[in-house]
N, C-alpha and C positions, 0 to 999 in steps of 0.2 A: 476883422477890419478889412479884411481883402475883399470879403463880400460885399460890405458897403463898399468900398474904392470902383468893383467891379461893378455892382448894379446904378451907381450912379454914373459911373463912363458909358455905361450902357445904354442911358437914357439921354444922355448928351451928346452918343453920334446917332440916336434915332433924332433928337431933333435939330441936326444939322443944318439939312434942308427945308425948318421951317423958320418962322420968323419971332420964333421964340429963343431968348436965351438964354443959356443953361449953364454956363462956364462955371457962374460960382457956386452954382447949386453942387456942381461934381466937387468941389474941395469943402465944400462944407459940410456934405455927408459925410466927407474922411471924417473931417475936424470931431464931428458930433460924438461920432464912434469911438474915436481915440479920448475922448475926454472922458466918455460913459466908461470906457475900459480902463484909465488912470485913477479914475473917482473908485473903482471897485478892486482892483488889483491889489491895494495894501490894506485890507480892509483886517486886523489885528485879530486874534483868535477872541470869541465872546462867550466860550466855556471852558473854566477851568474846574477839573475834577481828579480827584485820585486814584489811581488806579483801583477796580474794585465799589469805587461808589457807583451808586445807581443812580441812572437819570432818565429823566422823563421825558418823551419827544411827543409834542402830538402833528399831524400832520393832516395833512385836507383829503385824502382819501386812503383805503389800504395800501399797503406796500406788499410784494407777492416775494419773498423771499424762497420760493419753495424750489426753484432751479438749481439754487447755490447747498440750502439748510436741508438735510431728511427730517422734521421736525411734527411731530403728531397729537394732539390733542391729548391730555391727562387727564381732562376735570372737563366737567361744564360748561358750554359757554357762560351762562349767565355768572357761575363764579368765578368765570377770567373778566368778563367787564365790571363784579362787583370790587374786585384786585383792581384792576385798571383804576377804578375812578376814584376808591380811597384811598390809593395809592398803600395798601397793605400788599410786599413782596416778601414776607417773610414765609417762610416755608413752614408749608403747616404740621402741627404738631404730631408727632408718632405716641406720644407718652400717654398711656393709659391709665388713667387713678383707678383703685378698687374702694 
């Protein structure tokens, strides 16, 4: 909020000396800001799960975990996206039939 408060006083004593007026533009960029920030602020948790359940996130591009996670390829790509998209996360079977 400070930065809109700041970038709009900022623009309001650059046009001090012209014959443009600005006064309510600078409280009205508060106002806008503080309303966007109220509207989102108590926004209620939208997943509830149990500890242990699995859930699925997709998102608009990869996420690079690898600074935080040591984490290394087991399988395949192509059978980590055929898991991914049928959403089979069961771990695959060790048990041999004869």
């Amino acid at each position: 909020l400070s930065i809109v408060g700041d970038a709009t006083s900022y623009a309001n004593s650059q046009l001090q000396d012209s014959d443009v007026e600005a006064d309510n533009t600078t409280s009205a960029g508060k106002q806008a800001a503080t309303i966007a920030v109220e509207q989102s602020i108590n926004i209620p948790p939208t997943l509830l799960k149990h500890q242990g359940e699995l859930v699925s996130i997709f998102v608009a591009r990869d996420l690079d975990f690898s600074s935080v996670y040591r984490l290394r390829v087991s399988e395949p790509r192509n059978r980590i996206y055929d898991r991914a998209v049928l959403g089979d996360f069961a771990p695959a079977s060790t048990l041999v039939t004869k």
